[in-house]
C-alpha positions as CSV (number, residue, x, y, z in Angstrom):
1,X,120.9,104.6,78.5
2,X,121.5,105.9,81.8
3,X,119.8,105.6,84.9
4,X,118.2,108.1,86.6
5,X,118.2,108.9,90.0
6,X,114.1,109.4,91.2
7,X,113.8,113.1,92.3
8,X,111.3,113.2,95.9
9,X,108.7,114.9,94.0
10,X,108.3,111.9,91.6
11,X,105.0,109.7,92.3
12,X,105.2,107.7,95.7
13,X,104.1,104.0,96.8
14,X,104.7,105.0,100.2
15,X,106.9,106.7,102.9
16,X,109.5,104.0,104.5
17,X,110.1,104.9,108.5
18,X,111.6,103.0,111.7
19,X,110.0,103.4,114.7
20,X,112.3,104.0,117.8
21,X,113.2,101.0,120.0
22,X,112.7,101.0,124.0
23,X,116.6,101.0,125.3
24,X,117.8,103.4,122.9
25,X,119.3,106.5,122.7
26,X,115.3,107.7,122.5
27,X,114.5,106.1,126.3
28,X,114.5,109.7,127.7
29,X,112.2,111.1,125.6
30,X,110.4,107.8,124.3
31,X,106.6,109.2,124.8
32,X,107.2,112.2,123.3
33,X,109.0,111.1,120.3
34,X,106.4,108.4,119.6
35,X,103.8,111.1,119.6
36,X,105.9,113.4,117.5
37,X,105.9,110.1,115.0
38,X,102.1,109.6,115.2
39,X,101.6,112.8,114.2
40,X,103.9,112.6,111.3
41,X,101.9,109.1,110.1
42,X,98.5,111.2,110.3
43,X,99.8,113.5,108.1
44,X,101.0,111.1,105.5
45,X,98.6,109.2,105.4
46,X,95.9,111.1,104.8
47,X,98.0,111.4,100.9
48,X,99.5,107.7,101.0
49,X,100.4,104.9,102.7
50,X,103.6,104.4,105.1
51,X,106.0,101.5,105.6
52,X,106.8,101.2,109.1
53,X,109.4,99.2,110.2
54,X,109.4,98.1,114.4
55,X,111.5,96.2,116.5
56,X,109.1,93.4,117.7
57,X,105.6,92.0,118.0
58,X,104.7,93.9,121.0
59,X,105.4,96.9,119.0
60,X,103.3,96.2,116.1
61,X,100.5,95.0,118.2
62,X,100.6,98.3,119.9
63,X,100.4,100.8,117.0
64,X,98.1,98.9,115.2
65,X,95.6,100.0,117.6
66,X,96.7,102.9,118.5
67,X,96.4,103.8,114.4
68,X,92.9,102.6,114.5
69,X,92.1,104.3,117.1
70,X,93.4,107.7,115.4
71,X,91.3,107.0,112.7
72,X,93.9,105.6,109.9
73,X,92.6,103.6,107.5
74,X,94.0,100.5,107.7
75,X,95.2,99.6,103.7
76,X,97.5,103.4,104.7
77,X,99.9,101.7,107.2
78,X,102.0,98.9,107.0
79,X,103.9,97.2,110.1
80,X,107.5,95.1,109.3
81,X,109.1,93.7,112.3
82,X,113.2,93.9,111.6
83,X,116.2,94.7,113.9
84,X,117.6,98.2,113.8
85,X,119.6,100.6,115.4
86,X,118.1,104.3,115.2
87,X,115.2,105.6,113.3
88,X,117.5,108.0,110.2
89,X,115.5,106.1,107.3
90,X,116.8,108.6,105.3
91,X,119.9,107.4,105.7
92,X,119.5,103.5,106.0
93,X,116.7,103.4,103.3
94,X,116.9,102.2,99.9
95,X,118.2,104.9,97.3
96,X,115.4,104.1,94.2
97,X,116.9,104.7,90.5
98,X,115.0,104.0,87.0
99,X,116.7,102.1,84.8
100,X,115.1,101.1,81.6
101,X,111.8,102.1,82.6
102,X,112.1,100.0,86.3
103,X,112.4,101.0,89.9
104,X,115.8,99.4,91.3
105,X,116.6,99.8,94.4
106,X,120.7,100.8,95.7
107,X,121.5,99.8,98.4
108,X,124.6,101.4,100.0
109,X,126.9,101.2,103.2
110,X,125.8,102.8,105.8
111,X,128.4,103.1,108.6
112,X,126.8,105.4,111.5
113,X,128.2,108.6,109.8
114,X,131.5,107.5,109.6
115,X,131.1,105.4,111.8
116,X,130.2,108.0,115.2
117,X,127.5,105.5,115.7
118,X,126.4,101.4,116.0
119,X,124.8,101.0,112.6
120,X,125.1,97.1,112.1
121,X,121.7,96.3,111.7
122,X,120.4,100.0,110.0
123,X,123.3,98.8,107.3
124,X,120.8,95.1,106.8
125,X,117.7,96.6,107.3
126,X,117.2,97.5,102.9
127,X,118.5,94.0,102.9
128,X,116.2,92.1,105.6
129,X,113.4,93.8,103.4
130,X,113.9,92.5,100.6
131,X,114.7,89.1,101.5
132,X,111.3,88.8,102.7
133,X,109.6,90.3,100.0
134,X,108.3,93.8,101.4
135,X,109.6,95.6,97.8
136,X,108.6,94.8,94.5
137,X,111.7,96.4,92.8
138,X,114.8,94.3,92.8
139,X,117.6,95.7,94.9
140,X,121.1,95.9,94.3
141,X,124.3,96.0,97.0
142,X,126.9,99.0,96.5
143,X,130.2,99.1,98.5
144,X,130.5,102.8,98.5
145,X,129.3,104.5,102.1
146,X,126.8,107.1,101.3
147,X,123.2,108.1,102.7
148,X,120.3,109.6,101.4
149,X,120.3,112.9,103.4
150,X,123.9,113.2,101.9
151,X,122.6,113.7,98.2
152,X,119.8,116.0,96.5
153,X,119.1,115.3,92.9
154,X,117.0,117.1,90.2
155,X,115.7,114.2,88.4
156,X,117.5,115.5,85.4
157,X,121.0,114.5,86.1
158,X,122.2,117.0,88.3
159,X,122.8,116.2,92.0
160,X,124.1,118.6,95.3
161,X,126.1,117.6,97.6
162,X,128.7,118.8,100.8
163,X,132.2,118.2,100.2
164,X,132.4,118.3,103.9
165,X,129.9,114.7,103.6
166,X,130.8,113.4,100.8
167,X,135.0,113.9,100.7
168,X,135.2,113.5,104.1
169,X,138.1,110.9,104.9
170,X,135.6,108.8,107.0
171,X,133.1,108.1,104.5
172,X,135.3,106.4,101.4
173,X,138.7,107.7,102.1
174,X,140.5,106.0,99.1
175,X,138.2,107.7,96.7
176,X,138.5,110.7,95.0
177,X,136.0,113.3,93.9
178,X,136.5,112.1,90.5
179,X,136.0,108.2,92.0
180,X,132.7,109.4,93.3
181,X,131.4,111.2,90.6
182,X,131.9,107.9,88.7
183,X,130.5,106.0,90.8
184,X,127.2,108.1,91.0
185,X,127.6,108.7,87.3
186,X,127.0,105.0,86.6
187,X,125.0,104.2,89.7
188,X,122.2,107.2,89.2
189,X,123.0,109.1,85.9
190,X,124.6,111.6,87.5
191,X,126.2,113.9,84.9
192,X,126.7,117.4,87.4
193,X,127.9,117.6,90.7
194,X,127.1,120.6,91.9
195,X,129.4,120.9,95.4
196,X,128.9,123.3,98.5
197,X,132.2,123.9,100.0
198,X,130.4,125.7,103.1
199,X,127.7,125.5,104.8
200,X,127.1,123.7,108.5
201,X,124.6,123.3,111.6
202,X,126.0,123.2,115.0
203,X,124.6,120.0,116.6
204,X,125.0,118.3,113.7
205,X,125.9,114.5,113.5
206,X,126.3,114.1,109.5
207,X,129.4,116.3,108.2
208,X,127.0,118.8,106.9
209,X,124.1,116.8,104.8
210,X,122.8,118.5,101.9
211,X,119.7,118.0,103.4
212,X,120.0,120.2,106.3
213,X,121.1,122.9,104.1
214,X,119.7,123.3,100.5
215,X,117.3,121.5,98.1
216,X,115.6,120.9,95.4
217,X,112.5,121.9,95.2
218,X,111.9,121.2,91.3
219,X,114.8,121.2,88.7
220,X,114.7,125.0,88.4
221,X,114.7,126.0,92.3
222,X,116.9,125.6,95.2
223,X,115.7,126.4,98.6
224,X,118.1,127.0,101.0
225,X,119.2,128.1,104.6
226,X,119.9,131.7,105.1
227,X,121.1,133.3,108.6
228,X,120.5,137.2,108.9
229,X,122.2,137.6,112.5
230,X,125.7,138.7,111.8
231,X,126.1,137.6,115.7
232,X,125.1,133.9,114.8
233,X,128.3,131.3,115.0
234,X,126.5,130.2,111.6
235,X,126.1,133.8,109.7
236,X,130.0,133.6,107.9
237,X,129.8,129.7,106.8
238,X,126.0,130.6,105.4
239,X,126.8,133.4,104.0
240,X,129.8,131.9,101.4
241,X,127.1,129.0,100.9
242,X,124.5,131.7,99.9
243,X,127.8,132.6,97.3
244,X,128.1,129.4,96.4
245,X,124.5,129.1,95.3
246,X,123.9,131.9,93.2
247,X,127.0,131.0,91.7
248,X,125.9,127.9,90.3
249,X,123.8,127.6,86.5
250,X,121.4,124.9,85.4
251,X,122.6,122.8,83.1
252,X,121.2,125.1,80.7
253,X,123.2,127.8,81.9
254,X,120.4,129.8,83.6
255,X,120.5,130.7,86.9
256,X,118.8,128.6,89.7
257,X,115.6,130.2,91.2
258,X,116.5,130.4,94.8
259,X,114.2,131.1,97.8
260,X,116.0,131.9,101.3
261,X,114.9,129.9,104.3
262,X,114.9,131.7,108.0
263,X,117.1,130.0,110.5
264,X,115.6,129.1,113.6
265,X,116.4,131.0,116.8
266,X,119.0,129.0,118.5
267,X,117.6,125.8,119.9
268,X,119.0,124.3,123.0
269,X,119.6,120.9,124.6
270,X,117.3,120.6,127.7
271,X,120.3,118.4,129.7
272,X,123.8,120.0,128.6
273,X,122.6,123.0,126.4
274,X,124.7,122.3,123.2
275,X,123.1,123.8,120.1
276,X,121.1,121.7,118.2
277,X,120.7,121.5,114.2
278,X,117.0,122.8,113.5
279,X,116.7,123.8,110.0
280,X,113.4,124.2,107.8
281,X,115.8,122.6,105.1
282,X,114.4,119.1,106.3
283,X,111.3,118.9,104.8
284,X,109.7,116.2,102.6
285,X,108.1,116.0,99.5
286,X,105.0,113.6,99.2
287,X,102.2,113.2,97.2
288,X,100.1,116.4,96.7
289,X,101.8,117.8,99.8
290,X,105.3,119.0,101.5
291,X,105.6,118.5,105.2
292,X,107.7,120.9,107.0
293,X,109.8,121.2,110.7
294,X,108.7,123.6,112.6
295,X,109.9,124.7,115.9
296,X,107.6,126.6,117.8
297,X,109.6,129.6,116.1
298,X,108.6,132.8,114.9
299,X,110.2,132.1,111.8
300,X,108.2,128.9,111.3
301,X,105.5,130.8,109.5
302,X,107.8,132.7,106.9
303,X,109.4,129.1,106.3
304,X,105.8,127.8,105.5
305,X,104.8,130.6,103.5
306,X,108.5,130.6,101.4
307,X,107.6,126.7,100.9
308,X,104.2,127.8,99.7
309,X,106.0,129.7,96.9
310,X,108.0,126.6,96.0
311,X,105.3,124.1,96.0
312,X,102.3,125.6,94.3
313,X,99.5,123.3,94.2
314,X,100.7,121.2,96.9
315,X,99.2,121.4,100.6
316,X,102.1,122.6,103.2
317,X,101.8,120.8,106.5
318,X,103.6,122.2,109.9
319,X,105.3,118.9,112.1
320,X,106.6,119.6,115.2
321,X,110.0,118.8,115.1
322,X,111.1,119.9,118.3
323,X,112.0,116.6,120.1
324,X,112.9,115.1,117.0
325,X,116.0,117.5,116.9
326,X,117.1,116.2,120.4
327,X,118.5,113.2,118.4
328,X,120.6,115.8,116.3
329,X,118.0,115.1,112.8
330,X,114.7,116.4,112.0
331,X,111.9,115.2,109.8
332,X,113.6,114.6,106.3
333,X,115.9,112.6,108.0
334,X,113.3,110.5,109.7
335,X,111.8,109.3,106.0
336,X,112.2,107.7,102.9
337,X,110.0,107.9,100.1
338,X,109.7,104.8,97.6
339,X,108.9,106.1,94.2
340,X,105.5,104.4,92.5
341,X,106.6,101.0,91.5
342,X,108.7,100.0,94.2
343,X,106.5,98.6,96.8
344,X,102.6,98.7,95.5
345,X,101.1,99.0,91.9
346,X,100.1,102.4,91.5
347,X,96.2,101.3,92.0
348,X,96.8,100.3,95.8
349,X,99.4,103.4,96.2
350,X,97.1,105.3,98.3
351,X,93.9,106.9,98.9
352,X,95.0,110.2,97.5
353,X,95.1,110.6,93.8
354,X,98.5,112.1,93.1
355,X,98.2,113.0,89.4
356,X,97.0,116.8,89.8
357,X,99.6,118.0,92.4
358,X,103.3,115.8,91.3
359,X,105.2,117.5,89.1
360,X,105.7,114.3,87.0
């Protein structure tokens, strides 16, 4: 039997962060983007616990009182001390699969986007975790470089990706899409690769993530980017993606149900003005709720209410993302869920009962 590659909405232990490090490219704007991070804890954890991964004891020390002073109940956060280089969980976390009814955990290369970036000790951290026991599911090395905000999968064998990301020549340039789709074939049950041949943000540091751009909302629905201003540098490249999209069949040969997120007004760089990559794309699914960027925008509210339409039955929650895009990512790329059974048993998962809002 094949494995299967957990879709977000599936049942969660817990969200997996890394909280920024003093001396990083974050010093600038450290206040404010620990703030932006509290608030993003408060709002998980009032469905499920968090994983929390800081750079020293001084650290931990720190935001264990400031999260009881905010009210968190204690059992809901969980603080791992562990070297690392940027906060992109999404794209240094563990990639869960289920194989023969059990969580594993994949563990791929990560190499700073190709390697733009120091990423020696994001690449360990899945590692350093498991060594000292934080996960209960067993994890497994891979040699191929791929992150978690580069692939969006349906639970049902069907994945989306960039060729931009994943064919790019410095990711695994002696593979070929056929390598790949092996690879994820046998790593995650991958049977369709659905690829986007266009589609960007400017400001962007990942070759186009999937994640910035479209996903999967349940195995029937695609949410997506859409840009309306002919004027915007992005309005050709989203269009043809738009194409792309309602090109593409279920594996039933239906149609995908899509729903059209705004772009963002152009967001701006404080220092040297370069555009930066705010999408509503970036949102995450947790238990009984979806959390959403928002960008003090007035598109943010027809964002939330298109999400609405996605997620019935499921609270949607507004985060500020606004400094969080400074750093070129924005809230999806901040996390990484780990599906029930890879960290707690499902009877210390959380003190919100999950089984009347997940879709499985």
């Amino acid at each position: 039997m094949l494995p299967r590659l957990f879709p977000e909405w599936h049942p969660q232990d817990a969200i997996q962060l890394t909280w920024p490090r003093a001396g990083s490219d974050w010093e600038p704007l450290f206040e404010r983007i620990e703030a932006s991070l509290e608030a993003l804890v408060v709002a998980i954890t009032r469905y499920q616990p968090v994983l929390i991964v800081v750079a020293d004891a001084p650290t931990r020390e720190r935001l264990d009182a400031r999260f009881t002073r905010l009210g968190i109940h204690p059992k809901q956060w969980h603080l791992i001390e562990a070297s690392s280089n940027d906060t992109w969980t999404r794209d240094h976390g563990p990639i869960a699969v289920e194989r023969d009814g059990d969580v594993v955990l994949l563990d791929y290369r990560f190499t700073g986007w190709g390697g733009k970036f120091a990423a020696e000790y994001d690449n360990a951290l899945t590692a350093t975790l498991s060594e000292i026991g934080i996960y209960a599911a067993p994890r497994e090395t891979r040699e191929l470089v791929l992150e978690g905000g580069a692939i969006e999968g349906d639970g049902e064998g069907t994945l989306l990706v960039t060729e931009a990301c994943l064919l790019n020549p410095n990711r695994n340039p002696h593979l070929t899409r056929e390598d790949i789709e092996a690879a994820l074939r046998d790593d995650m049950g991958i049977e369709r690769c659905l690829w986007l041949t266009q589609g960007h943000l400017e400001g962007d540091d990942t070759d186009s993530h999937i994640d910035t751009l479209a996903r999967f909302c349940d195995a029937e629905t695609i949410a997506y980017v859409r840009c309306e201003d002919p004027d915007d540098p992005h309005f050709a490249a989203l269009a043809q993606m738009e194409k792309e999209l309602k090109a593409f069949q279920r594996a039933d040969g239906e149609p995908y149900r899509l729903i059209p997120l705004p772009l963002p007004r152009a967001c701006h760089d404080a220092d040297d003005g370069h555009r930066l990559p705010a999408t509503y794309a970036n949102f995450l699914i947790i238990n009984g709720a979806v959390l959403v960027p928002i960008y003090a925008d007035a598109a943010d509210g027809v964002a939330l209410t298109a999400l609405a339409s996605a997620f019935p039955g499921r609270d949607i929650i507004p985060i500020d993302c606004r400094t969080v895009i400074r750093q070129h990512g924005s809230l999806h790329c901040l996390t990484m869920q780990l599906p029930r059974g890879a960290l707690f048993s499902a009877s210390t998962a959380g003190a919100h009962d999950s089984s009347d809002n997940d879709k499985e």
